[in-house]
N, C-alpha and C positions, 0 to 999 in steps of 0.2 A: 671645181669640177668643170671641165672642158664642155662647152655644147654638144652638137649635134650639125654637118653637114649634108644639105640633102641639095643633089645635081640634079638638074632633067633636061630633056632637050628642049625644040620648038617649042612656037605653040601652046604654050603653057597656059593659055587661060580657055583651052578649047573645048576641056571636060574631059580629058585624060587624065589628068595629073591633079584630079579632087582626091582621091583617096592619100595619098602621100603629103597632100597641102595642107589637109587634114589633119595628119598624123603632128606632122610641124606645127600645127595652130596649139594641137594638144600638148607636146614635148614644150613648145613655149609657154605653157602656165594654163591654156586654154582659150575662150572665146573673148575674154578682157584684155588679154594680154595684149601691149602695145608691138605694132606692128608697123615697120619702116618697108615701103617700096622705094628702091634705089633705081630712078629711071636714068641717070648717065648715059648708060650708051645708045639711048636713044637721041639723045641732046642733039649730033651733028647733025640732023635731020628735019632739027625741031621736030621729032614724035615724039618727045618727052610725057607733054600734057597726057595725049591720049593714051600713049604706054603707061602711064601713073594710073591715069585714071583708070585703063583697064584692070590695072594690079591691086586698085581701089577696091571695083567693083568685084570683083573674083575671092580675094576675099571676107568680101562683107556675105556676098552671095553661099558661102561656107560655114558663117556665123560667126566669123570675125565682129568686134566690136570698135577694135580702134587700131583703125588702120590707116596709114595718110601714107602719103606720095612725098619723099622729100625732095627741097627746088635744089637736088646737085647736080651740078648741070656742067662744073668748071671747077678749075684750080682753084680759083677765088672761093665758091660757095662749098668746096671740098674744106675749107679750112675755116669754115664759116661758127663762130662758138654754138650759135642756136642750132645747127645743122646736127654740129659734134652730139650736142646735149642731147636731140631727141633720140640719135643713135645708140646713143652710151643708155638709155633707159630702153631700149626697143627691146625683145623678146625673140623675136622674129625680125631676121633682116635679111629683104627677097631684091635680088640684082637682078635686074629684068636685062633684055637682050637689045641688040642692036650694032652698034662698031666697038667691037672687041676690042681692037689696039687704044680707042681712045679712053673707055671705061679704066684697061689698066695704068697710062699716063696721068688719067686724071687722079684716079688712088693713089697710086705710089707718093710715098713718106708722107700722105697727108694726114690730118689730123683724124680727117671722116676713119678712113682705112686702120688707124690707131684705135679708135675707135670701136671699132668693129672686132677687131683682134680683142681689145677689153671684155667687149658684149661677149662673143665666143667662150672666151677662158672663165667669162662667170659665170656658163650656162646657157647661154641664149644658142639660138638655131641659126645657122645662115643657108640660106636659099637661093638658089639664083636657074636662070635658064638661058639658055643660049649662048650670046655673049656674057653672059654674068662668070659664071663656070670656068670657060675659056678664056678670061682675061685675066683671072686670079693667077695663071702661072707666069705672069711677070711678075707678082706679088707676094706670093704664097714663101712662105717658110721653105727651107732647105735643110734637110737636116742634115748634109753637112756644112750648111754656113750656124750650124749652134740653135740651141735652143728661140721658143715665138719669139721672145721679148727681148733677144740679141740684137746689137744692131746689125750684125752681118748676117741676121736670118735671114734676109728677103732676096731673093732672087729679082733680077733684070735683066 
């Protein structure tokens, strides 16, 4: 069974978008469920840390229980097996915002993004805000380039 995608805009740890992060915490299995924040496009800027942490803290603040920040930050750590791994077991995987062009660069064909399309198709929820959203449509399936798991699904 397919996940669940939920968009939102800004600002996402502002206290708008609790009832919907919510819902997500819930759709992923509930308050245990392992939870990946994807800080990427905040890396050019080095806001990683503190965008992670905020994504941390937002939802532990929710009743999240296991939720980490993961270090993908580059091509190299996009393809990183421990990165891949905690992905592939995540529930919950929330793309935080920041430079759009470079979050979809850094996914595309990587293993993290493979990844993530696994987690989805087995159920898991993907989340994201701002830049997260926005940068998947250099990534995202085409259904005329064929079915997720095609190689010529992904658009560029």
């Amino acid at each position: 069974m397919a996940g669940y995608i939920l968009l939102e805009g800004g600002a996402e740890f502002g206290g708008q978008m609790a009832e919907p992060d919510r819902r997500a915490i819930a759709l992923a299995g509930g308050p245990d469920a392992p939870i990946s924040i994807i800080p990427t496009a905040a890396a050019p800027d080095n806001n990683h840390r503190r965008a992670g942490n905020n994504g941390v803290n937002w939802f532990r603040s929710l009743g999240a229980t296991r939720v980490e920040a993961l270090p993908l930050l580059d091509k190299t750590s996009a393809n990183d097996p421990a990165i891949v791994a905690s992905i592939s077991q995540s529930r919950l995987i929330y793309l935080l915002g920041g430079f759009t062009g470079y979050l979809g660069e850094t996914l595309i064909n990587s293993a993290s993004w493979n990844a993530m399309v696994s987690a989805y198709e087995a159920g898991a929820v993907i989340a994201g805000s701002s830049a997260g959203p926005a940068s998947c449509h250099t990534i995202t399936p085409s259904a005329k380039a064929g079915p997720l798991n095609s190689p010529n699904s992904y658009l560029t």
